[in-house]
BALOBA-1460 file (C-alpha; in Angstrom, 3 decimals):
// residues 206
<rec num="1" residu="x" x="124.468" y="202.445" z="93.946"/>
<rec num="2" residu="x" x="120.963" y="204.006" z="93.903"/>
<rec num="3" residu="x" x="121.345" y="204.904" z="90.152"/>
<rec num="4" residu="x" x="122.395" y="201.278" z="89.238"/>
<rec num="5" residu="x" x="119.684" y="200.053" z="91.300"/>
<rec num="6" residu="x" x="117.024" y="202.097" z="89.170"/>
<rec num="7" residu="x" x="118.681" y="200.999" z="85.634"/>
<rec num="8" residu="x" x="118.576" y="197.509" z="86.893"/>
<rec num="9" residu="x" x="114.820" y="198.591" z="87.353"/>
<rec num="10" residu="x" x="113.901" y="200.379" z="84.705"/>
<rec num="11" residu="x" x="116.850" y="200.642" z="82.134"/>
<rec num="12" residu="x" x="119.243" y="203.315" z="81.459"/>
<rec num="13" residu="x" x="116.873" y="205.519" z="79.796"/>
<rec num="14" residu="x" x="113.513" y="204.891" z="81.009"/>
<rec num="15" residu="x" x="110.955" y="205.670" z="81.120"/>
<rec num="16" residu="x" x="109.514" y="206.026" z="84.505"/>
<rec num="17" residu="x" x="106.292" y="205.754" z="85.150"/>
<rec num="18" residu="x" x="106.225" y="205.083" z="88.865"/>
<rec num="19" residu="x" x="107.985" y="208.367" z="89.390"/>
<rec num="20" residu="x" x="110.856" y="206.563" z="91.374"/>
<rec num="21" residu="x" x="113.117" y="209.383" z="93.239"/>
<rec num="22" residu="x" x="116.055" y="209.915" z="95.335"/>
<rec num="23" residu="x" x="115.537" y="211.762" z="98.761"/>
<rec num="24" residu="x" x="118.337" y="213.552" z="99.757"/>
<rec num="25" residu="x" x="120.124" y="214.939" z="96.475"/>
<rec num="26" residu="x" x="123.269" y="217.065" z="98.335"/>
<rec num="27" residu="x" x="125.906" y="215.626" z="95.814"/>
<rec num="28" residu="x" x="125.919" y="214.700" z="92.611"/>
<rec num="29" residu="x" x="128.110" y="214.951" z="89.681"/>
<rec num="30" residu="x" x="127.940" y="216.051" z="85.918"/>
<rec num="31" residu="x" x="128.052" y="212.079" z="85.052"/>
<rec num="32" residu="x" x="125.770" y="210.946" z="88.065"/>
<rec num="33" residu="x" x="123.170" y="214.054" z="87.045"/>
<rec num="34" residu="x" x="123.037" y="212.909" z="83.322"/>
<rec num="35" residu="x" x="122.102" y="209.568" z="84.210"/>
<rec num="36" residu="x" x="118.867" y="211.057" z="86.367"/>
<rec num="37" residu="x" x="117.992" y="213.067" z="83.310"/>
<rec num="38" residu="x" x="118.337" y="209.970" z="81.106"/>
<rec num="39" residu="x" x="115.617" y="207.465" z="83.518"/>
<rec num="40" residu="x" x="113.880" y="210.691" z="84.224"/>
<rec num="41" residu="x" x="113.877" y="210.205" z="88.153"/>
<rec num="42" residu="x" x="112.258" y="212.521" z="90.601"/>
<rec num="43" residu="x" x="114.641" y="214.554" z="92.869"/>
<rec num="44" residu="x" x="113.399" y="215.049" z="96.598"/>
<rec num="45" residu="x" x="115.556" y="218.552" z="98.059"/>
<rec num="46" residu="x" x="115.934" y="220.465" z="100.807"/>
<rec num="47" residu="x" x="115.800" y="223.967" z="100.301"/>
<rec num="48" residu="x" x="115.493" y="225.720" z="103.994"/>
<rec num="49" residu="x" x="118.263" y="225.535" z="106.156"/>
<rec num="50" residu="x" x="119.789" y="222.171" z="104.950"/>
<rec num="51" residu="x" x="122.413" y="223.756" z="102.373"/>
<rec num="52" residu="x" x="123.850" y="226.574" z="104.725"/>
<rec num="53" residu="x" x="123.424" y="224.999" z="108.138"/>
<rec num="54" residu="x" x="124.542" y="221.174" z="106.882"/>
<rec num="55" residu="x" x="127.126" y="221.652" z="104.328"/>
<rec num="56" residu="x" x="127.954" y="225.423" z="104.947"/>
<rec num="57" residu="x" x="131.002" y="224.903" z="107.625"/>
<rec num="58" residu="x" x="133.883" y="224.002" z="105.748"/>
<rec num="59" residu="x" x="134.866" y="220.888" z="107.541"/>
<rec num="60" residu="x" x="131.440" y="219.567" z="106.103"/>
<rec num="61" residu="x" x="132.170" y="220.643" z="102.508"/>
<rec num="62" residu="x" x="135.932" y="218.984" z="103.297"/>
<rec num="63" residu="x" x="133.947" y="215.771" z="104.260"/>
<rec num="64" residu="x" x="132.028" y="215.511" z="101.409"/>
<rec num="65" residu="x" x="135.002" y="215.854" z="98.765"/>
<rec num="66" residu="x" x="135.859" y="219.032" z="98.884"/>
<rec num="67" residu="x" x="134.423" y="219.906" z="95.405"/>
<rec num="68" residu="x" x="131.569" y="222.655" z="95.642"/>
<rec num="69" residu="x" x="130.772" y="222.272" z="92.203"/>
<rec num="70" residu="x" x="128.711" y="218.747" z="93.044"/>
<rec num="71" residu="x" x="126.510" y="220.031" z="96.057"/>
<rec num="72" residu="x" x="123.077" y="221.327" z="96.190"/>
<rec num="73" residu="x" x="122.257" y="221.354" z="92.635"/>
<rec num="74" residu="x" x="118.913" y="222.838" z="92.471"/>
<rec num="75" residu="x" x="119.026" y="225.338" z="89.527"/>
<rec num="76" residu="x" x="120.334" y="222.397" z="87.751"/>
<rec num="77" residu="x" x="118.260" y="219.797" z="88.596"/>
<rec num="78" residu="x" x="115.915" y="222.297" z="87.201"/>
<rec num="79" residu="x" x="117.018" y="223.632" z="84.164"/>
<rec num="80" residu="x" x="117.613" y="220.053" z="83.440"/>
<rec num="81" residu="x" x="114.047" y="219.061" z="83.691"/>
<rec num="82" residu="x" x="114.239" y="216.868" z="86.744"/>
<rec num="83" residu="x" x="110.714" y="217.178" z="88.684"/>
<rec num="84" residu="x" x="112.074" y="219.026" z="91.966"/>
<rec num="85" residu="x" x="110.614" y="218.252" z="94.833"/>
<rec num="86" residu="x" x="110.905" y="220.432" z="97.603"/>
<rec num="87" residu="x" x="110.935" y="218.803" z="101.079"/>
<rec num="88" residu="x" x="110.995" y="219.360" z="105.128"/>
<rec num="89" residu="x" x="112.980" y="217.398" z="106.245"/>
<rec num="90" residu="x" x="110.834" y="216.956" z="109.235"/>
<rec num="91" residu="x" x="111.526" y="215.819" z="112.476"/>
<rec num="92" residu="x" x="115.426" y="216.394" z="111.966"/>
<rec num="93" residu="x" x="115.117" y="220.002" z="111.559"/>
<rec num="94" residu="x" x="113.404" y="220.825" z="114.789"/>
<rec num="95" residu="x" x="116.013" y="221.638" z="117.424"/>
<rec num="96" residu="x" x="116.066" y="218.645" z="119.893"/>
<rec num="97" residu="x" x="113.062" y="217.332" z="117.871"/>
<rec num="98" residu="x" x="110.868" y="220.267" z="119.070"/>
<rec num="99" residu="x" x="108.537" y="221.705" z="116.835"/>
<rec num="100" residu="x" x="108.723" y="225.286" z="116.003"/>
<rec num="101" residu="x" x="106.097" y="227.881" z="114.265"/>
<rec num="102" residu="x" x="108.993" y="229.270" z="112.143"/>
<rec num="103" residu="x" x="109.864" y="226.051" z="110.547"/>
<rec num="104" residu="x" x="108.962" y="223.303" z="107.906"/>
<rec num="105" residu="x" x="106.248" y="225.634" z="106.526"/>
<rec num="106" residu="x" x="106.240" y="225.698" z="102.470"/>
<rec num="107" residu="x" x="106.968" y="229.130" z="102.399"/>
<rec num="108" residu="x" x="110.436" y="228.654" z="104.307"/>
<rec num="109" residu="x" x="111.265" y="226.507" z="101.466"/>
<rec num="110" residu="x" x="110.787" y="228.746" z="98.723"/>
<rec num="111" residu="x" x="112.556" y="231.458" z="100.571"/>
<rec num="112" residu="x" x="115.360" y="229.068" z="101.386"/>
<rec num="113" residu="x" x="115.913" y="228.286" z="97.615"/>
<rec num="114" residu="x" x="116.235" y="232.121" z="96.914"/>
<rec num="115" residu="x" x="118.530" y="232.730" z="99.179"/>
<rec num="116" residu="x" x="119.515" y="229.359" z="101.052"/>
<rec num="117" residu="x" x="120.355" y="231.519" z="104.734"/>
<rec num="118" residu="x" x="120.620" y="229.098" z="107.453"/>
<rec num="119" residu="x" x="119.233" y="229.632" z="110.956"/>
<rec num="120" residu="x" x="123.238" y="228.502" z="112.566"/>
<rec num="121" residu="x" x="124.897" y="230.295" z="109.728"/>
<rec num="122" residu="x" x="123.162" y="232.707" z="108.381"/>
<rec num="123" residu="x" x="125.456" y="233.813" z="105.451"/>
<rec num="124" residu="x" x="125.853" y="231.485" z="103.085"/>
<rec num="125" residu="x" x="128.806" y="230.362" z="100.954"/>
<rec num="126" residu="x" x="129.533" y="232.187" z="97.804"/>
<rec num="127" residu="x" x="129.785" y="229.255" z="96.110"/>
<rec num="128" residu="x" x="125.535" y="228.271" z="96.811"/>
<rec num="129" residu="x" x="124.608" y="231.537" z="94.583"/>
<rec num="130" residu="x" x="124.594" y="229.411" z="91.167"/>
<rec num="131" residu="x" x="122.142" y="227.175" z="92.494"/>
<rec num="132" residu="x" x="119.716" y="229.663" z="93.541"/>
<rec num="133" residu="x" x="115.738" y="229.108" z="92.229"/>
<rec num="134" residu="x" x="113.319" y="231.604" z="91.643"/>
<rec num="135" residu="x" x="110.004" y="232.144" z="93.764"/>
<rec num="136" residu="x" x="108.040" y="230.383" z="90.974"/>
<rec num="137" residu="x" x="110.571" y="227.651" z="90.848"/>
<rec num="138" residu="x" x="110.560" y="227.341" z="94.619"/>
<rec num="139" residu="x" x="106.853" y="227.359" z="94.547"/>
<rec num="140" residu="x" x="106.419" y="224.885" z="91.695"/>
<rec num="141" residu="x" x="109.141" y="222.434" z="94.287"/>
<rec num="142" residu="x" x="106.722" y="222.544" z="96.912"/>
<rec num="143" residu="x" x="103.387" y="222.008" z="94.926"/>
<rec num="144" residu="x" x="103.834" y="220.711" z="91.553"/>
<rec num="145" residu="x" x="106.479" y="218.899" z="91.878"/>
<rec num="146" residu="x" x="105.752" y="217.806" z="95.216"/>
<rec num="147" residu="x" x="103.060" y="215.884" z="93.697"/>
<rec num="148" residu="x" x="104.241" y="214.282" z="90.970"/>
<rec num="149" residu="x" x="107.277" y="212.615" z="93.186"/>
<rec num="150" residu="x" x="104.068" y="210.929" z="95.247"/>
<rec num="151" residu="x" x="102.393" y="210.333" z="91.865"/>
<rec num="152" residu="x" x="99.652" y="211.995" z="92.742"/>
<rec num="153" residu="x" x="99.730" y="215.038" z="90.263"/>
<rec num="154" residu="x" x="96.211" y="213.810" z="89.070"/>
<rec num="155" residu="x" x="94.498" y="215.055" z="92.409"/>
<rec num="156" residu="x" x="97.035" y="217.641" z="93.503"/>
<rec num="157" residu="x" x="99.751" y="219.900" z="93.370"/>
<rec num="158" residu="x" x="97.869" y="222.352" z="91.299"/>
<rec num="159" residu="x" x="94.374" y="224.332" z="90.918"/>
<rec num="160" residu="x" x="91.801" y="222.760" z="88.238"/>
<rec num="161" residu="x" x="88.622" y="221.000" z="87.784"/>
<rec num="162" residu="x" x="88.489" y="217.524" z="88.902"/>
<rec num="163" residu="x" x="91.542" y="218.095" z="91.618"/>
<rec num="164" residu="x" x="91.095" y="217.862" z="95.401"/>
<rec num="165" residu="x" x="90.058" y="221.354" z="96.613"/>
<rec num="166" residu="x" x="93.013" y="221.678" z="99.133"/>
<rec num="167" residu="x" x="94.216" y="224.965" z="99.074"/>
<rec num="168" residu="x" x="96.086" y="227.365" z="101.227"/>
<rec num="169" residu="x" x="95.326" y="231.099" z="100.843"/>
<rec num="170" residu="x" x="98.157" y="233.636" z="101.700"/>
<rec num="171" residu="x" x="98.325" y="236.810" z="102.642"/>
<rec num="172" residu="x" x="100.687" y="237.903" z="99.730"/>
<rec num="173" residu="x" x="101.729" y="236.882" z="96.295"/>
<rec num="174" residu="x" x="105.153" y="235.021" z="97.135"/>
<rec num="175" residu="x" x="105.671" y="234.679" z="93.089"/>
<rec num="176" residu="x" x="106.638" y="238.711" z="93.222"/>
<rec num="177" residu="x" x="107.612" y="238.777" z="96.894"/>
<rec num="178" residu="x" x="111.681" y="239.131" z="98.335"/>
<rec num="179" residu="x" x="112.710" y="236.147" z="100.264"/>
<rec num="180" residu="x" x="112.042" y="238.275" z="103.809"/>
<rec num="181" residu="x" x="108.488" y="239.132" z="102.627"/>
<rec num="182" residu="x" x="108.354" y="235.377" z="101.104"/>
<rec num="183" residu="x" x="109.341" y="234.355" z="105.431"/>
<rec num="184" residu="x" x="106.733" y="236.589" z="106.966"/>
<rec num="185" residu="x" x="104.061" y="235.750" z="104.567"/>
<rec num="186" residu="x" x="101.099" y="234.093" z="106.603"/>
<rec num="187" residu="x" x="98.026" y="231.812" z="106.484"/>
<rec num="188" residu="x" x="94.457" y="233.341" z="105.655"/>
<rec num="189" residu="x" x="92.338" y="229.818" z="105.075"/>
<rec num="190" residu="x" x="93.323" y="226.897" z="104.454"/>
<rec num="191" residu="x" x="90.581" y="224.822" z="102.547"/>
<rec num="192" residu="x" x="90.518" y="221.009" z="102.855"/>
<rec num="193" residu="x" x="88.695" y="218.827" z="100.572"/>
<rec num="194" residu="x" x="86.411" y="221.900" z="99.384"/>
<rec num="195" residu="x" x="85.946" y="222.420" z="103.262"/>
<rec num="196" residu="x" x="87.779" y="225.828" z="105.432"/>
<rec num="197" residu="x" x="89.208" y="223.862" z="107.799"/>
<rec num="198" residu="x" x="91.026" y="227.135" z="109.083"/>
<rec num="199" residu="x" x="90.103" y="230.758" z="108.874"/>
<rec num="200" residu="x" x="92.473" y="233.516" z="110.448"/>
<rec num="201" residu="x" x="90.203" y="236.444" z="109.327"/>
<rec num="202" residu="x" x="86.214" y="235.763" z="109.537"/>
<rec num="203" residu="x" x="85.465" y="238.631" z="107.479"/>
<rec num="204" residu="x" x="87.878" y="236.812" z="104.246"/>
<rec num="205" residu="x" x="86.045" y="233.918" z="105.062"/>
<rec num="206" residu="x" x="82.969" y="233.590" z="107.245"/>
């Protein structure tokens, strides 16, 4: 229904300039995914704790079909060259709708798409391993793409001259870093409009 709705909107083939997406993307087959590539829509995913925690049991995965070869596409949303944009989830992920230090932070989503372990099941399925994304790839889901899905990739989602000077410095490379390392990486500054509008170590940044 969603994908009929956008041809109605747009055509079968595009283009699309107002970067329409689909939030959500759990399932979708070789036929439905071939029509995204075609109107070049924007895919909004959920990389930490959404794959192994809401469609690891196997009553879930029986629920949705049964077929494991349709759910959480990432690495081929990807390699087709859908923009990926990673996602929260946010407030649903908070137990009882209580927020936590150790989740929705961008780096939980770039470890989650390495290795999608879930905080209620923490080994995943076998059958998630295809679908695994790199650090850059996770990184580019929560940046890059992340700002062209709010078509704002103009101002945002990267570093260069004329963008917005929000920037958040961490205290490792996550591009070279394991998923663990990726999980226990923290926040040195975070810069707001050209502005440190948080500073965990005065002597980085007085």
């Amino acid at each position: 229904m969603v994908l009929d709705a956008f041809e109605a909107a747009i055509g079968p083939t595009g283009p699309n300039p107002l970067h329409h997406r689909i939030e959500h993307v759990i399932q979708v087959s070789d036929p439905q995914l071939a029509r995204m590539v075609a109107m070049e829509l924007s895919v909004v995913i959920h990389l930490d704790t959404v794959a192994a925690d809401w469609v690891g049991d196997p009553e879930d995965v029986a629920a949705l079909g049964g077929d494991t070869a349709w759910l959480t596409r990432w690495r081929d949303f990807v390699d087709a060259g859908l923009h990926a944009a990673g996602a929260t989830d946010v407030p649903w992920i908070f137990p009882n709708f209580v927020m936590t230090d150790d989740m929705g932070r961008p780096v939980e989503q770039i470890a989650g798409g390495m290795d999608p372990i879930g905080r209620v099941h923490p080994e995943p399925p076998d059958w998630m391993a295809a679908q695994l994304l790199t650090a850059e790839q996770g990184l580019r889901a929560v940046t890059v793409d992340a700002a062209y899905a709010l078509r704002d990739e103009a101002n945002r989602g990267h570093l260069a001259p004329g963008m917005y000077a929000d920037i958040t410095i961490l205290s490792r490379d996550v591009a070279v870093a394991t998923p663990a390392e990726i999980r226990s990486t923290t926040v040195i500054a975070t810069i707001v409009g050209g502005q440190a509008a948080f500073c965990a170590d005065p002597e980085f940044c007085p």
